[in-house]
C-alpha positions as CSV (number, residue, x, y, z in Angstrom):
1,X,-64.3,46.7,34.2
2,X,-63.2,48.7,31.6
3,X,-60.7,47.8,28.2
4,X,-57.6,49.3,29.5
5,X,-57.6,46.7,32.4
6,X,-58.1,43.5,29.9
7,X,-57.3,43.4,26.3
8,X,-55.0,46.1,26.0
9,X,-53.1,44.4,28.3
10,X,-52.7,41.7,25.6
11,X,-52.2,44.8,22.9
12,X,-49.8,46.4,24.7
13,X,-47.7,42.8,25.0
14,X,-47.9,42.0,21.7
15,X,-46.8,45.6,20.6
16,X,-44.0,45.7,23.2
17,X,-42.7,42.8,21.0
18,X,-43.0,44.0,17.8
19,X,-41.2,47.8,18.7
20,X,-38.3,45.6,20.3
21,X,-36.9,44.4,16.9
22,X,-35.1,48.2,16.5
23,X,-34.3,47.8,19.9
24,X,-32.6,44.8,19.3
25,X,-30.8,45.9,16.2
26,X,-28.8,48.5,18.4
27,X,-28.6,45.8,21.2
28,X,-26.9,43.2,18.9
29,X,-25.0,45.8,16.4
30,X,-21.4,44.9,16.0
31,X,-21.1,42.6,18.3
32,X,-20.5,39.5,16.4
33,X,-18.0,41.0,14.3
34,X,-14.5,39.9,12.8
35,X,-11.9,39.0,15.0
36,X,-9.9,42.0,14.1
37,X,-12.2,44.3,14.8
38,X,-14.2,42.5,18.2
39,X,-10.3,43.1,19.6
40,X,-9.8,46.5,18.2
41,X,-12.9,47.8,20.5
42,X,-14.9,47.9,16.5
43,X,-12.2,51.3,15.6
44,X,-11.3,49.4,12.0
45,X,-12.9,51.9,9.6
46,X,-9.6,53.1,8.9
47,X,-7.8,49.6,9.1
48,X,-10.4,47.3,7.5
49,X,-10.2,43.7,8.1
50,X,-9.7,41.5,5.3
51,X,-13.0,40.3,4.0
52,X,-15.2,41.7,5.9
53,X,-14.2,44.8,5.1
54,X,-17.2,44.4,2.9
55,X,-19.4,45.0,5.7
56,X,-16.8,47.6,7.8
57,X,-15.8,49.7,4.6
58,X,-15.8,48.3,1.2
59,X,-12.6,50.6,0.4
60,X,-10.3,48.3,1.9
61,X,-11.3,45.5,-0.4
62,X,-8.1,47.0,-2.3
63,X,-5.7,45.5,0.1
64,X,-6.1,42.4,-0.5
65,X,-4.4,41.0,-3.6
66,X,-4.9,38.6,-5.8
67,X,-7.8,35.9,-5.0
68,X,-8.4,35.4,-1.4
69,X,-10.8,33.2,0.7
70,X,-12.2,33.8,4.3
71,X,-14.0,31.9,6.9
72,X,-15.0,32.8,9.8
73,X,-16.7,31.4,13.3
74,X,-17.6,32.2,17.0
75,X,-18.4,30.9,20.4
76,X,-21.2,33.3,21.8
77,X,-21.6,32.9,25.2
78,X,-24.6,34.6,27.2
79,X,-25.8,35.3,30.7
80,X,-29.4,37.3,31.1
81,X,-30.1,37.9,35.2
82,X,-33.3,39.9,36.5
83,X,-34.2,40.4,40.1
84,X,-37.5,41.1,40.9
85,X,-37.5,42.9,44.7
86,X,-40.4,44.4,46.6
87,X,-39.2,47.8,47.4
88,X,-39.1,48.8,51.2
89,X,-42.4,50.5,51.1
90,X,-44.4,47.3,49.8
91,X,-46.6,47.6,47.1
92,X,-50.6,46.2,46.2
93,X,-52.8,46.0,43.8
94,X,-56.0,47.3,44.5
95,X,-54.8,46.2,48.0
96,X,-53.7,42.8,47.3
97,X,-50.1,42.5,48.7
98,X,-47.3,41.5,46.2
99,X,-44.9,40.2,48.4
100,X,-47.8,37.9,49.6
101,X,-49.3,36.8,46.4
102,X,-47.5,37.7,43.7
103,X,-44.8,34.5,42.9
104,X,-42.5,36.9,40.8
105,X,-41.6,39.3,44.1
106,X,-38.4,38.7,45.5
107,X,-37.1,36.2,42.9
108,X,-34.6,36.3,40.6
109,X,-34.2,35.5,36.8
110,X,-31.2,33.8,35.3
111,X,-30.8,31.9,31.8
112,X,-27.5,31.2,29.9
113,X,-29.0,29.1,27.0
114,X,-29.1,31.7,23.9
115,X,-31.6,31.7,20.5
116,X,-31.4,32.4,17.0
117,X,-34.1,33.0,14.3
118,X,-33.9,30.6,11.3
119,X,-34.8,31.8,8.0
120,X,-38.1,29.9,6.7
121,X,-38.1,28.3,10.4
122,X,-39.0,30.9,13.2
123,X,-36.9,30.5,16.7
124,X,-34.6,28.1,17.3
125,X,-32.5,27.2,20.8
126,X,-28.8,27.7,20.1
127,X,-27.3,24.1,20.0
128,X,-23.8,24.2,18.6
129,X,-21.3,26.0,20.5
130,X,-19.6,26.8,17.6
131,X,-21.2,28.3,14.2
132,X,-20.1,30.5,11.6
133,X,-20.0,34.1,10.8
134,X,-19.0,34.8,7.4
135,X,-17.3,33.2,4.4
136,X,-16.6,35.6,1.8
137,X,-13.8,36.2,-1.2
138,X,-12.6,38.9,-3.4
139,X,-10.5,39.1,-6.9
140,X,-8.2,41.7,-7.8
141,X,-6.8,41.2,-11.0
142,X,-3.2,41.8,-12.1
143,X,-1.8,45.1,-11.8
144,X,-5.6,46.2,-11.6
145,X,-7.3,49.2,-9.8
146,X,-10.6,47.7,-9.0
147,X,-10.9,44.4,-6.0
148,X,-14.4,42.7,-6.7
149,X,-15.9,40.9,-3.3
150,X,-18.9,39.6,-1.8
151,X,-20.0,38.0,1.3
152,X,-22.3,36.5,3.6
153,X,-22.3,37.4,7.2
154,X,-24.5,38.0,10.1
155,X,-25.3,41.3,10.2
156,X,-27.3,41.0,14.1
157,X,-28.3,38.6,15.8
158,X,-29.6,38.6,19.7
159,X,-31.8,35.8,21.7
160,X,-32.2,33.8,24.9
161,X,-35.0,31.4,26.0
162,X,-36.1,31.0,29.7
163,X,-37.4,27.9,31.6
164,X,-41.3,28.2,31.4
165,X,-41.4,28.6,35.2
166,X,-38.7,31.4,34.9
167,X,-39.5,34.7,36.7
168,X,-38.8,36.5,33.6
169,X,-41.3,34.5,31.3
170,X,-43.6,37.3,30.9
171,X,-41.3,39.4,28.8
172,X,-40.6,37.4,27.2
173,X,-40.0,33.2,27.5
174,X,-38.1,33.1,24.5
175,X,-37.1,36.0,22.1
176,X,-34.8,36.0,18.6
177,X,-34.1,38.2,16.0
178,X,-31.6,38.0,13.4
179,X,-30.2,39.9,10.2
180,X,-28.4,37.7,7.6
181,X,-26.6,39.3,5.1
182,X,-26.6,36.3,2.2
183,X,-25.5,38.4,-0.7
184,X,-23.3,41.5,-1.0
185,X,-21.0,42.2,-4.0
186,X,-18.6,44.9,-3.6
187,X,-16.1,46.6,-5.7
188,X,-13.1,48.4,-4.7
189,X,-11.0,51.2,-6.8
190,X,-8.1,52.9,-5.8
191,X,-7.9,56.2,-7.2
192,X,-4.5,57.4,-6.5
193,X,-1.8,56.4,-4.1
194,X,-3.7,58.4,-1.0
195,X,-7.4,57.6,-2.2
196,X,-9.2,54.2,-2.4
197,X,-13.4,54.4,-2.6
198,X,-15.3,51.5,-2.4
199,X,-19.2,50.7,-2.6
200,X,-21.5,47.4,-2.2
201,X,-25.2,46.1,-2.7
202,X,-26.1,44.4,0.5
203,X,-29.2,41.5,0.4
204,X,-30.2,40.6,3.5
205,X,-32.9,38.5,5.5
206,X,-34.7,39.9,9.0
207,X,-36.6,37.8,10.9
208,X,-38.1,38.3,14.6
209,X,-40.0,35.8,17.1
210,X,-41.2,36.4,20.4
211,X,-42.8,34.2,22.5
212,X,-44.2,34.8,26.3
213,X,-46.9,34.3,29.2
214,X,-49.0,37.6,29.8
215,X,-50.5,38.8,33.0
216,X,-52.4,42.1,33.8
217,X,-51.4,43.3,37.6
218,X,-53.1,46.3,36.9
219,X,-55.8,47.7,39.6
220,X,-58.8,47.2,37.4
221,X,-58.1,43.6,37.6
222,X,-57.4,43.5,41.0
223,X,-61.0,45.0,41.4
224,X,-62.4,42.2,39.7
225,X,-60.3,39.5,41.9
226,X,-61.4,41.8,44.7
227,X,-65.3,41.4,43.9
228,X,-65.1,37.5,43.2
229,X,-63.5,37.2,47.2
230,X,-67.0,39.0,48.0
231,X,-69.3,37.0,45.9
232,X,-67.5,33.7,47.1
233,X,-66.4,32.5,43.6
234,X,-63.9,30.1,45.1
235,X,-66.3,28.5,47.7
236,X,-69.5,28.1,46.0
237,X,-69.3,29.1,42.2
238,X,-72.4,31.2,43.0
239,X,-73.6,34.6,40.8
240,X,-75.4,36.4,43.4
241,X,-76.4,38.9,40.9
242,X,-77.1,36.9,38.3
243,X,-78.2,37.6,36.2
244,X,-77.8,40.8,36.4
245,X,-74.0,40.2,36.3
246,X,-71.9,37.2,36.6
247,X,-68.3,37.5,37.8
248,X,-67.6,33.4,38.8
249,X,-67.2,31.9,35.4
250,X,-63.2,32.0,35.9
251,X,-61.0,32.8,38.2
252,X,-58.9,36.3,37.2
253,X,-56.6,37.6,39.3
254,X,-53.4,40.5,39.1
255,X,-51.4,37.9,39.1
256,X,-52.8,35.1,37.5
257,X,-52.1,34.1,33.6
258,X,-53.9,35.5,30.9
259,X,-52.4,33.4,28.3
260,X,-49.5,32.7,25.9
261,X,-48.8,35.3,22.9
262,X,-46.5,34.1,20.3
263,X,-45.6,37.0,17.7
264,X,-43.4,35.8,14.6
265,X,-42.4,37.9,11.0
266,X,-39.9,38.1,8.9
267,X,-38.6,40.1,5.5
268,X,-36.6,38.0,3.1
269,X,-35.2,40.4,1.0
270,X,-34.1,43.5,2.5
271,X,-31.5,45.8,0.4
272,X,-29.2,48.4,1.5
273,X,-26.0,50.0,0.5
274,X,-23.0,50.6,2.1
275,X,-19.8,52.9,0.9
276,X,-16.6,53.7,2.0
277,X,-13.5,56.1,1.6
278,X,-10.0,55.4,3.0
279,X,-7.4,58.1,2.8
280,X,-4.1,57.5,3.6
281,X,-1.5,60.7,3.2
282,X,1.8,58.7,4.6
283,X,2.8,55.2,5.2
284,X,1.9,55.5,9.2
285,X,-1.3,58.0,9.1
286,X,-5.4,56.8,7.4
287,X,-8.5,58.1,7.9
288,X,-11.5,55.9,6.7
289,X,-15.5,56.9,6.7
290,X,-18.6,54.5,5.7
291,X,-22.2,54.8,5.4
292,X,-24.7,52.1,5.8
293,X,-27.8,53.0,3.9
294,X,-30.2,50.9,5.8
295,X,-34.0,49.7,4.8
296,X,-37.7,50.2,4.9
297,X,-38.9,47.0,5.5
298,X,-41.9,45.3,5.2
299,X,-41.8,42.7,8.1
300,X,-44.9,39.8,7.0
301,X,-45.5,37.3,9.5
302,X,-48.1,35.5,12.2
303,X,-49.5,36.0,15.5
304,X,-51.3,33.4,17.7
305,X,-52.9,34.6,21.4
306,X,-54.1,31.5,23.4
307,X,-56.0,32.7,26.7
308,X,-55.9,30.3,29.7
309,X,-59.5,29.1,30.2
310,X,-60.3,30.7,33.5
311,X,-59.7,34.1,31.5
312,X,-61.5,32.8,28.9
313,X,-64.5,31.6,31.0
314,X,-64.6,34.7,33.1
315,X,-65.5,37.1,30.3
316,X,-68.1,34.4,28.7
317,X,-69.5,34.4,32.3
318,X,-69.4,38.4,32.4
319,X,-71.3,38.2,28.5
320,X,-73.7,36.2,29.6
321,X,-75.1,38.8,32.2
322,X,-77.6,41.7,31.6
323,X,-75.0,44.5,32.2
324,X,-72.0,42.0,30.6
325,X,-73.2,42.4,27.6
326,X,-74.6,45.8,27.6
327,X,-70.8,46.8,28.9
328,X,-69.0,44.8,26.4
329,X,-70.8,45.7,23.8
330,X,-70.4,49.6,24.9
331,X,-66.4,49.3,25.8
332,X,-65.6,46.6,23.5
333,X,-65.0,44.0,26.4
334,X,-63.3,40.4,25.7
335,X,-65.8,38.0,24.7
336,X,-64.1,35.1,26.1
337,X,-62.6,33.4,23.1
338,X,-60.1,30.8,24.1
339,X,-57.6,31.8,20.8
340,X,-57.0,34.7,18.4
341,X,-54.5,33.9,15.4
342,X,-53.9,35.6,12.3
343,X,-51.4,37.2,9.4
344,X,-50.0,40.5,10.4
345,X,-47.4,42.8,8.2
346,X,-45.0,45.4,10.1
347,X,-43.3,48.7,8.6
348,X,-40.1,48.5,9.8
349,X,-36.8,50.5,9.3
350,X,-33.4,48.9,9.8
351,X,-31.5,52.2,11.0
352,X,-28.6,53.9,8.7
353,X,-25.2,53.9,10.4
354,X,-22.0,55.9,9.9
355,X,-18.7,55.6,11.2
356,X,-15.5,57.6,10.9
357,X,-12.0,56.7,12.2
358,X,-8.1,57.1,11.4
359,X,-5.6,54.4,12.6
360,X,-1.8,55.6,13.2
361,X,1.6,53.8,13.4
362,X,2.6,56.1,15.9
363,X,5.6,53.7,16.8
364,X,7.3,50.9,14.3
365,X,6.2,48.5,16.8
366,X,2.4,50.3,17.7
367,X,-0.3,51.2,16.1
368,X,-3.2,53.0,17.4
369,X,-6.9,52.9,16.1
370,X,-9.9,55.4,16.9
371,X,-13.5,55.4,15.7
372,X,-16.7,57.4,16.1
373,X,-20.1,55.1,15.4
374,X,-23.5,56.7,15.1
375,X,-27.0,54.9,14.5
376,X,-29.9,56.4,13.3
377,X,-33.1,55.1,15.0
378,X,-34.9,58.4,16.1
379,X,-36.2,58.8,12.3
380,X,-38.9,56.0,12.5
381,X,-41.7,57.7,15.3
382,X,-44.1,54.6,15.1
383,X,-43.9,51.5,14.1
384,X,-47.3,50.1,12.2
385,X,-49.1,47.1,12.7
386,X,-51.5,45.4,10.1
387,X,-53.4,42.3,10.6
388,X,-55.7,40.4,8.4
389,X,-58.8,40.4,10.4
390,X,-61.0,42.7,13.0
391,X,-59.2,41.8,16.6
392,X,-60.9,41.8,19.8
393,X,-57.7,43.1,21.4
394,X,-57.4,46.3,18.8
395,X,-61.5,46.9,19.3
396,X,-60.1,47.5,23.1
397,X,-57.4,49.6,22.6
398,X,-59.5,51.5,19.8
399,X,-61.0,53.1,22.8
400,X,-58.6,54.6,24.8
401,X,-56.6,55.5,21.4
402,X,-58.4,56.1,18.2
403,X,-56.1,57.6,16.5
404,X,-53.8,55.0,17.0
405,X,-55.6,51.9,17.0
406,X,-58.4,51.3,14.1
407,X,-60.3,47.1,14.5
408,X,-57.2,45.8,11.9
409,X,-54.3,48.4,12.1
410,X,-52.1,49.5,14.9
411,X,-49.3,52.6,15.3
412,X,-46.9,52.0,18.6
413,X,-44.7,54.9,19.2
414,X,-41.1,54.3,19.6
415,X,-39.1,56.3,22.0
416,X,-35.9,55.0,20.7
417,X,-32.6,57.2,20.8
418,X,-29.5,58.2,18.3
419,X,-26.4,56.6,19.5
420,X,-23.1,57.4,19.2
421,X,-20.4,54.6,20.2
422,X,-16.6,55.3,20.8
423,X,-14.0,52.6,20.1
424,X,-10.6,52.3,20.8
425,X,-8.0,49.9,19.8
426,X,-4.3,49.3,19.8
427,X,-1.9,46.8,17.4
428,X,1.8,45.6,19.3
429,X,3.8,44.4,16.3
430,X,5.5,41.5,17.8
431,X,7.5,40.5,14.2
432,X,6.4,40.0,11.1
433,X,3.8,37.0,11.5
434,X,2.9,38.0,15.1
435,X,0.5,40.9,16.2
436,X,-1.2,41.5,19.2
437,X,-4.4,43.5,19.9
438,X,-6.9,45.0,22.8
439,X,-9.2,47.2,22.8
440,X,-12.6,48.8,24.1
441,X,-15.7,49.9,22.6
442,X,-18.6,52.2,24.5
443,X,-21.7,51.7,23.7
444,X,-24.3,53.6,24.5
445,X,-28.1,52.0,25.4
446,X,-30.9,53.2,22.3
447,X,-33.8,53.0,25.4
448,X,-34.4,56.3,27.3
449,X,-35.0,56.4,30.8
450,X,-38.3,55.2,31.8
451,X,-38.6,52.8,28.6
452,X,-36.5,50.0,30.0
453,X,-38.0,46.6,29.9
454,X,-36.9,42.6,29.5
455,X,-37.1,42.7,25.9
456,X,-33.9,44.7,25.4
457,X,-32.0,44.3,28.6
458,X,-28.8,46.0,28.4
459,X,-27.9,49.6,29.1
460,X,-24.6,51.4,28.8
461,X,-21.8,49.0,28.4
462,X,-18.2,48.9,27.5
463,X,-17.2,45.8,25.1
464,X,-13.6,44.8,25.9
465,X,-11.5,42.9,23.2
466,X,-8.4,40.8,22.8
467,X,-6.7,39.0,20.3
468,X,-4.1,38.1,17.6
469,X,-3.5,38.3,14.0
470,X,-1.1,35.4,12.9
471,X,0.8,35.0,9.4
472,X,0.4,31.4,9.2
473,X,2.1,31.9,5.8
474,X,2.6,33.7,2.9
475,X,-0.8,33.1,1.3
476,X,-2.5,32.6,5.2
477,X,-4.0,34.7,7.9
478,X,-5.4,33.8,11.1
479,X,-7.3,36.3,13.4
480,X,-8.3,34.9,16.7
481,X,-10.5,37.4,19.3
482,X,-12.1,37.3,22.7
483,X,-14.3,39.9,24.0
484,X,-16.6,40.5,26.5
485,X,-19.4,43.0,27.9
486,X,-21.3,43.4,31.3
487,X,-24.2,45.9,31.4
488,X,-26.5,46.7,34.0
489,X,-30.2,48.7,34.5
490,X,-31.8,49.6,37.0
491,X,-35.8,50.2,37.1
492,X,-37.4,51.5,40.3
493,X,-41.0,50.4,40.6
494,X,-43.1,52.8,38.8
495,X,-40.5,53.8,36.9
496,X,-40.4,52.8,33.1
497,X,-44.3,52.0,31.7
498,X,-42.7,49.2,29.4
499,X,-42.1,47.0,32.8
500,X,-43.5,48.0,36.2
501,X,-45.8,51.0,36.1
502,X,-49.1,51.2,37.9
503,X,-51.1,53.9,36.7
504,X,-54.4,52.6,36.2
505,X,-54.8,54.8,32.8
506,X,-51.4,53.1,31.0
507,X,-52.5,50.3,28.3
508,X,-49.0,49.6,28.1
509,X,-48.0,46.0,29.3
510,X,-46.5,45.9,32.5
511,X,-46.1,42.6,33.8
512,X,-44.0,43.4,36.6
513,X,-46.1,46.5,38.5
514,X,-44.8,47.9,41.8
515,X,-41.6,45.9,42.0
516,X,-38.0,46.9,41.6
517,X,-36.3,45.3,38.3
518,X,-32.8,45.1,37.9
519,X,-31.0,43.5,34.8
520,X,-27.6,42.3,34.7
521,X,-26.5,41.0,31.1
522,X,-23.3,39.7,30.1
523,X,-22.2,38.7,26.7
524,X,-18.6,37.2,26.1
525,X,-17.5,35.7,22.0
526,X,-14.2,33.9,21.2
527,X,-14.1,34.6,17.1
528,X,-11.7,32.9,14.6
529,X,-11.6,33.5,11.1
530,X,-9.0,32.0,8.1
531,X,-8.1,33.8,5.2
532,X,-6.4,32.5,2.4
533,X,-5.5,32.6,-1.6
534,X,-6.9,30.4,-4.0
């Protein structure tokens, strides 16, 4: 057997994880966002709100008067469904049937129970239905031109953890990453009566954790399951050519377990900068632009791989032959070690953003907000991978890609895409304390066609908003929200090498080979936040 069908299965698994954290960004930007702007379909560049305009577009701090408070919380609510069909023409695996043998085929997926990443912890369940967002303040002095704010906020944050007999285990169980913001300060000026600039240091925290089973239905595998049926591994435990070769030590299979990989890292002090411009010509007209700097990162964190101990037992088996260990030690074959742990460091970027928008009071009673949003995430081509020690798994995929892979370093190529997002949003000025909001944001997927996997499952999608803004009194503002967003993919088998492709020459991990995926996800958030003076 050669690498490609063992450990870079396990390579391609673990690097599948690691390349999801930008995918993730992008899956989890803006959604948990201030009330305001979750109703206003995210269009509040021009019409910051309160607080947070920190994070939306610092120029707006100016608005706010005085000293003011905020506090903010949300109710995220998640649904992640996978079906896993046999397609009408069947599919095998080195002709052993997947509707007959694989357990996955023709089952479906389905977890509601979300995760978060913990600084300083790793991966956590979500247990409260109820946890806040951001608590921030600003101070504008007396008949002063500058507003001084800061902040601390979730920037992103994405998760969900599976049932350990879910269909979806294998990519992955469980899965978190998260972006806390725990320091910005931000000042405000106002240049004239039609110009206000603004400008902030953001400190941030990233932290990603993936855990999940592996398998390797790939056809070198299946030759190997194929042979032990000949030799009569199950009946007798017998090595006919031993000791030549020895293929019973363990049983392997396409679809049985390799093992557990748990991949965890995290940056604790990640800076960017973010500025802003408002521009507002009359009383009913504004136009307001930011820029989000973004980071290099340097993610530093653990690994552990535990194999299951028939995988583990086969390949000492296969070592202990004559042509075992001639092959292994030509093609860098698994020597059947039961665990492989160690330190690993990641060069990541969190992508820059830029948004543009102009919000009009077209009617005393009616306003009407519009933004463009664009995220860069084509810049970064590969992600790198550095681990403390010589790897069995990167000796393997040394092989089929030297100049990719060296015995402690790996370079995955990411196949991400710019976005832009539209958003939409509308104000009814019910009186002087009441106003009512809706509005819709589209978002477009960062994962090209034939890249989709479970790691980042959501495509195209429209977020829907509603909500109120309520002057509680003179010093106090409430700003309730509910929005929601269903999104859908669609992978044919042998369609996206990240999932279900089974081209005996891809090192990519493809736990779900020959069947048709599809993904429904569905995120909904109820989001209230208080402002106040002090």
């Amino acid at each position: 057997m050669r690498a490609n069908g063992v450990g870079t299965r396990v390579f391609g698994a673990l690097a599948l994880a690691a390349v999801s954290v930008g995918a993730q960004a992008q899956f989890s930007h803006q959604l948990l966002v201030h009330p305001k702007a979750a109703a206003l379909g995210n269009a509040v560049t021009a019409d910051p709100p309160g607080i947070m305009a920190i994070r939306r577009n610092p120029a707006g701090l100016s608005r706010l008067e005085g000293r003011q408070w905020e506090l903010g919380g949300a109710m995220p609510m998640t649904q992640f469904d996978a079906t896993f069909t046999v397609p009408e023409e069947g599919c095998d695996v080195f002709g052993i049937e997947c509707a007959e043998n694989d357990p996955v085929a023709n089952s479906k997926s389905s977890t509601d129970v979300g995760a978060n990443y913990i600084p300083g912890i790793g991966l956590m369940e979500s247990a409260a239905p109820v946890a806040p967002f951001n608590a921030g303040f600003s101070v504008q002095p007396p008949g002063s031109k500058l507003t001084f704010g800061n902040a601390a906020f979730i920037e992103n944050s994405g998760g969900f953890s599976r049932e350990e007999d879910d269909p979806g285990r294998y990519q992955p169980t469980q899965a978190a990453i998260q972006r806390i913001t725990y320091l910005s300060p931000t000042v405000s000026y106002e240049v004239n009566d039609e110009w206000t600039v603004g400008a902030g240091i953001h400190f941030s925290h990233q932290g990603i954790e993936v855990n999940q089973l592996t398998r390797a239905p790939n056809m070198l595998v299946g030759v190997g399951a194929t042979l032990q049926d000949a030799f009569g591994c199950d009946e007798e435990a017998q090595e006919p050519l031993a000791p030549w070769l020895a293929l019973c030590g363990g049983k392997i299979g396409p679809f049985q377990d390799i093992g557990n990989v748990n991949f965890r890292a995290e940056e604790s002090l990640s800076t960017s900068y973010k500025v802003g411009v408002l521009w507002e010509p009359t009383d009913w007209f504004t136009w307001g632009a930011q820029y989000s700097s973004g980071d290099d990162m340097n993610l530093k964190g653990d690994f552990q791989i535990d194999y299951t101990e028939d995988w583990a037992a086969f390949w000492q088996s296969v070592n202990s032959s004559v042509l075992g260990a001639i092959g292994a030690a030509i093609l860098s074959l698994p020597s059947g070690v039961p665990k492989e742990e160690g330190h690993v460091s990641i060069k990541e970027s969190y992508p820059q953003h830029f948004s543009t928008g102009v919000s009009m009071r077209v009617l005393p009673f009616l306003t009407l907000n519009a933004d463009m949003d664009y995220v860069d995430l084509s810049s970064q081509k590969y992600l790198e991978l550095k681990f403390d020690r010589e790897l069995e798994f990167l000796n393997a995929a040394r092989i089929l890609s030297p100049e990719k892979a060296t015995p402690t370093s790996l370079k995955i190529g990411r196949e991400f895409t710019d976005v832009w997002n539209l958003g939409y949003g509308a104000t009814l000025h019910v009186n002087d304390r009441l106003d009512l909001r809706a509005g819709a944001q589209h978002r477009s997927t960062v994962i090209p066609q034939g890249a989709e996997s479970l790691f980042s499952p959501i495509g195209d999608g429209t977020m829907y908003g509603v909500g109120l803004g309520y002057r509680w009194s003179k010093d106090t503002q409430i700003d309730m929200s509910l929005s929601r967003m269903k999104s859908t993919q669609n992978i044919p088998a042998d369609s996206s090498c990240n999932i279900n492709c089974t081209n005996i020459t891809n090192i990519v991990y493809n736990p779900y080979a020959g069947l048709d995926v599809r993904t429904e996800t569905t995120l909904t958030f109820a989001n209230l936040t208080i402002r106040s003076r002090f």
